[in-house]
TORMAR-569056 format. One record per residue: residue in three letters; x, y, z of N, C-alpha, C in turn; residue number from 1. Coordinates in Angstrom, 1 decimal. Last residue first. Layout:
REM TORMAR-569056
(ALA, (X, Y, Z), (X, Y, Z), (X, Y, Z), NUM)
...
END
This chain:
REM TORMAR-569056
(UNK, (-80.6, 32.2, 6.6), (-81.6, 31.0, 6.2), (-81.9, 30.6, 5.4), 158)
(UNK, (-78.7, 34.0, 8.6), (-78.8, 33.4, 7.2), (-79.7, 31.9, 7.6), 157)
(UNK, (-77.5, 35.0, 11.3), (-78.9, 34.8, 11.0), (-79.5, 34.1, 9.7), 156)
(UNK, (-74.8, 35.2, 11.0), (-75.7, 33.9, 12.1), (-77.2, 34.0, 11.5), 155)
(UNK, (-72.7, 35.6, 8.8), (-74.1, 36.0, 9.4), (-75.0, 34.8, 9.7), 154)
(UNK, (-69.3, 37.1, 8.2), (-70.1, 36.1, 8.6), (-71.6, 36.1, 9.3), 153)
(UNK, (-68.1, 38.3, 6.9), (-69.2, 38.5, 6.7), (-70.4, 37.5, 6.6), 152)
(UNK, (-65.2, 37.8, 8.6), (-65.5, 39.3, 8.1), (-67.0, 39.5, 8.0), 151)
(UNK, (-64.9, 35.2, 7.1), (-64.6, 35.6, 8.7), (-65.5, 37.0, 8.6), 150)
(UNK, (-65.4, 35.2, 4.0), (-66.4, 34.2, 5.4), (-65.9, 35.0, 6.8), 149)
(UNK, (-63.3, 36.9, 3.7), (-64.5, 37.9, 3.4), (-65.7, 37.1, 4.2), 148)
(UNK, (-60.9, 35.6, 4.7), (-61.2, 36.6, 5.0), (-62.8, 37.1, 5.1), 147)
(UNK, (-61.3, 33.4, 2.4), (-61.8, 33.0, 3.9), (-61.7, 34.4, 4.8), 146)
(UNK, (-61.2, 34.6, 0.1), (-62.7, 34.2, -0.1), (-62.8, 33.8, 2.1), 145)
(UNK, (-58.1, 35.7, 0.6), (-59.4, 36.4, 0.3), (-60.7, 36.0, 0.7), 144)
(UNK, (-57.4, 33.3, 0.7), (-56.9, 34.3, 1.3), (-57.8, 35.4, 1.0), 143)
(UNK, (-57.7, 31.9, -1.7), (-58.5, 31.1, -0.8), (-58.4, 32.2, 0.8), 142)
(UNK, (-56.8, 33.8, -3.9), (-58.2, 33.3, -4.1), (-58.6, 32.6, -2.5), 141)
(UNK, (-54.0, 33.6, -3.0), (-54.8, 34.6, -2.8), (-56.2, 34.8, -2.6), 140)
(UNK, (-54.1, 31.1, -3.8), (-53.1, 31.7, -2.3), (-54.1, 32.4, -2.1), 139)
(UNK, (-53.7, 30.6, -6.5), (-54.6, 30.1, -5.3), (-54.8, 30.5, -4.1), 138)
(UNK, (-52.1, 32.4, -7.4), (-53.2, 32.7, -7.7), (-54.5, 32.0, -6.6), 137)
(UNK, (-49.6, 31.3, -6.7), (-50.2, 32.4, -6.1), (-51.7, 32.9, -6.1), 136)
(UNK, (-50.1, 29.0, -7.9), (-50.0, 28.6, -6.5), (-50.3, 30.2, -6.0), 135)
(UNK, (-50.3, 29.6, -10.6), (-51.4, 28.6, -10.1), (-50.9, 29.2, -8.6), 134)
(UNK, (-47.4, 31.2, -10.7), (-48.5, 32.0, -10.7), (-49.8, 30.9, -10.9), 133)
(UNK, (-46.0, 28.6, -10.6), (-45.9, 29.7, -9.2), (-47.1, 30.2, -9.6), 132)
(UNK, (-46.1, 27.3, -13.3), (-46.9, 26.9, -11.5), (-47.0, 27.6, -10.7), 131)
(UNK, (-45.3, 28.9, -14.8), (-46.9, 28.9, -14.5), (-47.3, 28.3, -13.0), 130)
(UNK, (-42.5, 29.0, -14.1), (-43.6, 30.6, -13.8), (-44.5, 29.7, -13.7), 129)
(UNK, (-42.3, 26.8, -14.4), (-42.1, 27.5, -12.9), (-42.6, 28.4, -13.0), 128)
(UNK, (-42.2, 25.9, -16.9), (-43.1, 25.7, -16.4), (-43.0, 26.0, -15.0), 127)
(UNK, (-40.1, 28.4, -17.8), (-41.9, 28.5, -18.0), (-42.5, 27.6, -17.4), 126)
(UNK, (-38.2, 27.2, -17.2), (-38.4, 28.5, -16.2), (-39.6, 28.9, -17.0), 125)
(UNK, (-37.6, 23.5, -16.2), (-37.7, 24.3, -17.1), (-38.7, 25.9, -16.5), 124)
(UNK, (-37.7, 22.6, -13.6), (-36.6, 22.6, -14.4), (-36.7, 23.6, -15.7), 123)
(UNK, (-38.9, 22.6, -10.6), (-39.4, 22.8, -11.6), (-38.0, 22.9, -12.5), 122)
(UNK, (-37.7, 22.0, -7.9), (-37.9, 20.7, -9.0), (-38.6, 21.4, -10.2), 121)
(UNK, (-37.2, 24.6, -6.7), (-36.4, 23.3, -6.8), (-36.3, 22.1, -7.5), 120)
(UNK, (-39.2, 25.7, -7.1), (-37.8, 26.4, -7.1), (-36.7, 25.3, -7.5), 119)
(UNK, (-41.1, 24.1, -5.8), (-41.2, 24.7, -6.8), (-39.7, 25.1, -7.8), 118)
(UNK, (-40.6, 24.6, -3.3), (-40.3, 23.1, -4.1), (-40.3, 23.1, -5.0), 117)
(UNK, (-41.0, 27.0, -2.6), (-39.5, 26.7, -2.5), (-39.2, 25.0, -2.9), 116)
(UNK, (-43.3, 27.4, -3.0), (-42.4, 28.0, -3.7), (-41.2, 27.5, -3.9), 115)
(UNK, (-44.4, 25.9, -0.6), (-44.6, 25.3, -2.3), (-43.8, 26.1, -3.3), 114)
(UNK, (-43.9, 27.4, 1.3), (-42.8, 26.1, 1.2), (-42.8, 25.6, -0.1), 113)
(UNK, (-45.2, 29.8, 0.8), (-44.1, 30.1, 0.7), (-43.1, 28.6, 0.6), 112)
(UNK, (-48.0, 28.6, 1.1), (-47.3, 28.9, 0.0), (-46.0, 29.5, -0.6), 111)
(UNK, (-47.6, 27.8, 3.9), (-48.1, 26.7, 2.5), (-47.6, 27.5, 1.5), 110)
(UNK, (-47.6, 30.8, 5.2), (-46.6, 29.3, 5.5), (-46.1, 28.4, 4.3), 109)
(UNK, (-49.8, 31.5, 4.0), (-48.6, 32.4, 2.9), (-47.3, 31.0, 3.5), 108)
(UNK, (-52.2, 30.2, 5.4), (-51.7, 29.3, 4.0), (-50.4, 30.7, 3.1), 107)
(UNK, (-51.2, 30.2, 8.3), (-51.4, 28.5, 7.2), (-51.0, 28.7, 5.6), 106)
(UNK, (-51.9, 32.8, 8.2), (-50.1, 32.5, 8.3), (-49.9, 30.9, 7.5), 105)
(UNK, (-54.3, 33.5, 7.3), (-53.1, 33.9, 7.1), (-52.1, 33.4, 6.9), 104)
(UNK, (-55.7, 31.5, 9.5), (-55.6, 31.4, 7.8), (-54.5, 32.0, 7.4), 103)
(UNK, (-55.1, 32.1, 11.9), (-54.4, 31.3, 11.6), (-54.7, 31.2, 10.3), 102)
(UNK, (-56.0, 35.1, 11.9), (-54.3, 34.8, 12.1), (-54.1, 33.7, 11.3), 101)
(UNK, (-58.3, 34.6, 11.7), (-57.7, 35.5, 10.1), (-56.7, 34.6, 10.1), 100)
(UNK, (-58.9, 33.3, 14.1), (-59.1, 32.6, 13.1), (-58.9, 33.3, 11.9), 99)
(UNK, (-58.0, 35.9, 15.9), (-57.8, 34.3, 16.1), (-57.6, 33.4, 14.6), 98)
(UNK, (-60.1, 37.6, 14.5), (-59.0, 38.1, 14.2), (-58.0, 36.6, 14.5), 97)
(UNK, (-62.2, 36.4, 15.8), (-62.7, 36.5, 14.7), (-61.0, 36.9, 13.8), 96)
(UNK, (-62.2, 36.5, 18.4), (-61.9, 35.0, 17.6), (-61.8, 35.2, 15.9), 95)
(UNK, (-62.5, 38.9, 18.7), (-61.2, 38.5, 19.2), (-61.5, 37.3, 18.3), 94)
(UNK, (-65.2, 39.7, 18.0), (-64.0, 40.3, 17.0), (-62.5, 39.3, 17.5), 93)
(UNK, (-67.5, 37.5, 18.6), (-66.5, 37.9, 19.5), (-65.5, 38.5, 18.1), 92)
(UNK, (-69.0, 36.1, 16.7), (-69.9, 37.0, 17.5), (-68.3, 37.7, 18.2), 91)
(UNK, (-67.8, 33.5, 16.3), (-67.5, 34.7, 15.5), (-68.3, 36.1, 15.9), 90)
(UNK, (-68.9, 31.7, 18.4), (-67.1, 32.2, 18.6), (-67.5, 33.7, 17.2), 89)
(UNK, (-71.6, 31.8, 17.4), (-70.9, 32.1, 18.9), (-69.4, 33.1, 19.1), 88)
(UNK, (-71.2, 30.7, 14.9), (-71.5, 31.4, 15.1), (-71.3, 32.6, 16.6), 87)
(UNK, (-70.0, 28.1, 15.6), (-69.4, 29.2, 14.9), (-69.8, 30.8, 15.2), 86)
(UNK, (-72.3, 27.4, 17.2), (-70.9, 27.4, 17.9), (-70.4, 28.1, 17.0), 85)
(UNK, (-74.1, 26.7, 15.2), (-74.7, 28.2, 16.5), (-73.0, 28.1, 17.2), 84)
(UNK, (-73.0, 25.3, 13.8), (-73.6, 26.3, 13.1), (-73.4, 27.7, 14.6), 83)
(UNK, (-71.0, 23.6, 16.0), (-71.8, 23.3, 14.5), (-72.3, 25.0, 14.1), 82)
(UNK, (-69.2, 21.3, 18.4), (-69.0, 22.4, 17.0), (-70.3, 22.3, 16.0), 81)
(UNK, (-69.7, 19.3, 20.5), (-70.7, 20.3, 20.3), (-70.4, 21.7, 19.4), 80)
(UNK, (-68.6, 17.0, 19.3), (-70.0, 16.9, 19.5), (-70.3, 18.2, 19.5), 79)
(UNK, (-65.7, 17.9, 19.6), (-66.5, 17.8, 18.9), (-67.8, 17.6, 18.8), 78)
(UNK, (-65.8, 19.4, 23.4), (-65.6, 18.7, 22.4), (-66.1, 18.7, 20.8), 77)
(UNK, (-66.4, 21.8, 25.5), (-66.9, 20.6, 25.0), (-66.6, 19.1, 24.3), 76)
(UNK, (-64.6, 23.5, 25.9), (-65.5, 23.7, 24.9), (-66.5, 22.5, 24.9), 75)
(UNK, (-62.1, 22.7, 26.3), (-62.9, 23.6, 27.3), (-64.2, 23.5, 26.9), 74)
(UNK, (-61.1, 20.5, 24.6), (-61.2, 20.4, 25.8), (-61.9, 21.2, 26.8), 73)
(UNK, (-61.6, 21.3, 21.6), (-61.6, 19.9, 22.2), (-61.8, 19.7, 23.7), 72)
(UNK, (-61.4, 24.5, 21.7), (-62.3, 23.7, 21.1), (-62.6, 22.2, 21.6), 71)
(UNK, (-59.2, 25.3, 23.6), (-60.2, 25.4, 23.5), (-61.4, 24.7, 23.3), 70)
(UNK, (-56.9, 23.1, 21.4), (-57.1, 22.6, 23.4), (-58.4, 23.3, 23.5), 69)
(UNK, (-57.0, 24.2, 19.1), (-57.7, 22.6, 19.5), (-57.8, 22.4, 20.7), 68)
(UNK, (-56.1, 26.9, 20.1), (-57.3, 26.4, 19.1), (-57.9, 25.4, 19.6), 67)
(UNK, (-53.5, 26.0, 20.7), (-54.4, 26.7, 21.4), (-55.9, 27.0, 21.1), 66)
(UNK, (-52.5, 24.8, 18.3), (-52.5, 24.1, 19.8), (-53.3, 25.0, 20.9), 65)
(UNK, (-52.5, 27.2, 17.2), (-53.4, 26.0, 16.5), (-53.4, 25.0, 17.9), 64)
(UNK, (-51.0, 29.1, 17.7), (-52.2, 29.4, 17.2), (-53.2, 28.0, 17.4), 63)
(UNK, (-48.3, 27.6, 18.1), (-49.1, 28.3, 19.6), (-50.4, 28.2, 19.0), 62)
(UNK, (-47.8, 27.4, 15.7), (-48.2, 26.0, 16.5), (-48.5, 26.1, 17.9), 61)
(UNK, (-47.8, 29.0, 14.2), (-48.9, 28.8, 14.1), (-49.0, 27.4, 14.9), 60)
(UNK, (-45.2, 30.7, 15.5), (-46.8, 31.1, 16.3), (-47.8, 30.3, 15.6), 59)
(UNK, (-43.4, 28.7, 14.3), (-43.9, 28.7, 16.1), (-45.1, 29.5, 16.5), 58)
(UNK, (-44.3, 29.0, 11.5), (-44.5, 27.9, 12.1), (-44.4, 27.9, 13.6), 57)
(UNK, (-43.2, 31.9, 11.5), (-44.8, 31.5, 11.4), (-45.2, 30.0, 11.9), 56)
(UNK, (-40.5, 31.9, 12.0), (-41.3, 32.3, 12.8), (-43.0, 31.9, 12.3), 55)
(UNK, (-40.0, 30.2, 10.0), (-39.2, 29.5, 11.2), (-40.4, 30.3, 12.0), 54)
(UNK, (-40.3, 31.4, 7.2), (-40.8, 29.9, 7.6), (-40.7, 29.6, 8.9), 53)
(UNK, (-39.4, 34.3, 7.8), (-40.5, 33.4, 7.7), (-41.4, 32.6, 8.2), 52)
(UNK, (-36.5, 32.8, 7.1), (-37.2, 33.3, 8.5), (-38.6, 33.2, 8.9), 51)
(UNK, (-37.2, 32.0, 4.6), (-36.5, 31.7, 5.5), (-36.5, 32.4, 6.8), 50)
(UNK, (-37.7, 35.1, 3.4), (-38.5, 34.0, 3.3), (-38.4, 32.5, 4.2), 49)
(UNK, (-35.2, 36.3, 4.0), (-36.4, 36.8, 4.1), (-37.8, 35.6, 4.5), 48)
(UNK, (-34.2, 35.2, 2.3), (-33.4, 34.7, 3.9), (-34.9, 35.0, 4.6), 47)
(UNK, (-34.5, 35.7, -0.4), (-35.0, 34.2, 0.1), (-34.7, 34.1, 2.1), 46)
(UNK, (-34.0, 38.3, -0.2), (-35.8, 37.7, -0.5), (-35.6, 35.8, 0.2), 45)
(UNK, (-31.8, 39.9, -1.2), (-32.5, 39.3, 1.0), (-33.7, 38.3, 0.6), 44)
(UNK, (-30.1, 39.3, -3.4), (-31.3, 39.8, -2.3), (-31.8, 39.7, -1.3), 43)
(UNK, (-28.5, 39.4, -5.9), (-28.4, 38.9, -4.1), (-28.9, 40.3, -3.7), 42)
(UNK, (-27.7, 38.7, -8.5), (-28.7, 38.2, -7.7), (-28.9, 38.0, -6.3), 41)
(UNK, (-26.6, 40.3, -11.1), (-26.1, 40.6, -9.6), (-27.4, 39.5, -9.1), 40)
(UNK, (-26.5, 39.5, -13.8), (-25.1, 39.4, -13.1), (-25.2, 38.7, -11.5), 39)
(UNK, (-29.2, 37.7, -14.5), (-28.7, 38.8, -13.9), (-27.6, 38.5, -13.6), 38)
(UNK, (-30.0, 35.6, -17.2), (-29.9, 35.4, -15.8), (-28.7, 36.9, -15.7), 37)
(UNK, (-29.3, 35.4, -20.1), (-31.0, 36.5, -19.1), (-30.6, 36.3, -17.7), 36)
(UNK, (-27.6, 34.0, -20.7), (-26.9, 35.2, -20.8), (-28.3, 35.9, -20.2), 35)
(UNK, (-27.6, 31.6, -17.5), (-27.8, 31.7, -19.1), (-27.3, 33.3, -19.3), 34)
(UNK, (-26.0, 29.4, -15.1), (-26.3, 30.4, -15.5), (-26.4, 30.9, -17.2), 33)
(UNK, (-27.6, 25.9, -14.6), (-26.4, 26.6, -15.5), (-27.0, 28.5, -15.7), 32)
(UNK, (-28.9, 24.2, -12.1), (-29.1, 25.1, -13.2), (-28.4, 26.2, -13.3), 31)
(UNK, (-27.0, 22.8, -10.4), (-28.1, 22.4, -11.0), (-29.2, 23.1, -12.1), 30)
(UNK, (-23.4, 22.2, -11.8), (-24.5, 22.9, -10.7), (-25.5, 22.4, -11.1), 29)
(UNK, (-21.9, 19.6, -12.2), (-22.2, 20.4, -12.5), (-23.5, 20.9, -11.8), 28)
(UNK, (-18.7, 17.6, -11.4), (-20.2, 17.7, -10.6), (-20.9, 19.4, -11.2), 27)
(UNK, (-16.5, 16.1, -13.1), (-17.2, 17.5, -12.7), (-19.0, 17.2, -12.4), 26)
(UNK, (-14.9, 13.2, -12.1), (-16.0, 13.8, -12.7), (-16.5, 15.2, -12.3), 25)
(UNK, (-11.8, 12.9, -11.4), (-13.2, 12.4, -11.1), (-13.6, 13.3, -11.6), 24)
(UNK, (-9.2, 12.0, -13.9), (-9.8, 13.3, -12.8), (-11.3, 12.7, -12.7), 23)
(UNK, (-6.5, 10.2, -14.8), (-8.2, 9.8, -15.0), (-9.0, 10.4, -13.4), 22)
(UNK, (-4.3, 11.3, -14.6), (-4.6, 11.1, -15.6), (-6.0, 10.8, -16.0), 21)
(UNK, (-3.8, 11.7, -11.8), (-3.6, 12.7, -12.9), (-4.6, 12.4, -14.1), 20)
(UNK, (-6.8, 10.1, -10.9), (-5.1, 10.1, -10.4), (-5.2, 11.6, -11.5), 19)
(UNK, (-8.8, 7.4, -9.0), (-8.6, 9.0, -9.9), (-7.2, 9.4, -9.4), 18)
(UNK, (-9.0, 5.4, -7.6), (-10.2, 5.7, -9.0), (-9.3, 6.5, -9.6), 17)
(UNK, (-7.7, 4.5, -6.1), (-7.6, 4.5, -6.5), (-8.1, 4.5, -7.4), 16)
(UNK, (-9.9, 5.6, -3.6), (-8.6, 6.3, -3.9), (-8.0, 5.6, -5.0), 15)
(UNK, (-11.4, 4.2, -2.6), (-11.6, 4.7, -4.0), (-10.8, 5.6, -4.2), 14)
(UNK, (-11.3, 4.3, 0.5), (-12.4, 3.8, -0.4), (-11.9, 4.9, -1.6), 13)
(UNK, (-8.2, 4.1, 2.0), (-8.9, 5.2, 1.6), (-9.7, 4.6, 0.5), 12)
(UNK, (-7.4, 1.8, 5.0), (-7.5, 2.1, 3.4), (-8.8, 3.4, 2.8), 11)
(UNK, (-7.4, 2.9, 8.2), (-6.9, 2.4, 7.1), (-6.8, 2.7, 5.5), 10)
(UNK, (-6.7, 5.3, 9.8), (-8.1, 4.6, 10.1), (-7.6, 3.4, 9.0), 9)
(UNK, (-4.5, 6.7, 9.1), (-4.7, 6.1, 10.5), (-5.6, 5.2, 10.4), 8)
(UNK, (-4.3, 5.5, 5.7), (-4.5, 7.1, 6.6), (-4.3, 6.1, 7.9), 7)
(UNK, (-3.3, 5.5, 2.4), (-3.8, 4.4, 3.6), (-3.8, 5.8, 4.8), 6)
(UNK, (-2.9, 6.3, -0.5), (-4.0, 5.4, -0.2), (-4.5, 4.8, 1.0), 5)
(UNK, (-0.5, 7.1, -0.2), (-1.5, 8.0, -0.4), (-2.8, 7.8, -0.3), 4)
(UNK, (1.5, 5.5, 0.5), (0.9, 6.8, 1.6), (-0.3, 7.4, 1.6), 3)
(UNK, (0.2, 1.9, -0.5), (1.1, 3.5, -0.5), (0.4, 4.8, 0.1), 2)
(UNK, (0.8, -1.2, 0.0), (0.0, 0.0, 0.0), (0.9, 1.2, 0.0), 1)
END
């Protein structure tokens, strides 16, 4: 054996693959910059987005653990959620802003991780636009339509 090939611990796996003459293989990034891709690309947006993820997930796991312990345990239980119990809790502006919070943050949370798988397995940069703009478009559509149910919400409807 030779120096090059043996260490303390012993024999070096696959050291003898590659020498001068036969270089291990170039590992190429995973998408090649093009001549549209910008010099400069450094923004805060993704760390941005990354933090984000860290703080919304602990308040929506105060939000939501504090939800289901209410609802499940003070409350009654399931058996007693239905029309006049919505109604109830949305009679109060406090639950009413409670339950924005946790839409809110559930779904920009959801749509900020789908971006970032997005980001990551879409390969070609038209089918990433379209998906993103589906996923925003949904975002907003379901960010909206549950806003305007919280907001104009009416116990009396018949």
């Amino acid at each position: 054996m030779s120096a090059e090939t043996t260490s303390a611990i012993g024999e070096v796996e696959g050291a003898s693959l590659y020498d001068a003459d036969n270089p291990a293989p170039l590992i190429e990034a995973p998408r090649k910059r093009t001549k549209k891709t910008p010099k400069s690309t450094r923004t805060n947006f993704e760390l941005y987005g990354w933090l984000f993820m860290r703080l919304s997930g602990v308040v929506l796991v105060v939000l939501v653990v504090t939800h289901l312990c209410i609802q499940l345990v003070l409350d009654g239980g399931v058996s007693k959620i239905g029309f006049a119990f919505v109604a109830g809790r949305w009679a109060n502006p406090f639950w009413q802003v409670w339950d924005l919070a946790m839409l809110w943050l559930a779904m920009l949370h959801g749509a900020n991780g789908l971006r970032t798988v997005i980001n990551d397995y879409a390969q070609r940069d038209n089918t990433r636009f379209w998906l993103k703009m589906l996923l925003y478009t949904a975002t907003v559509f379901t960010v909206l339509l549950g806003t305007l149910v919280i907001f104009t919400f009416d116990p009396n409807i018949r």
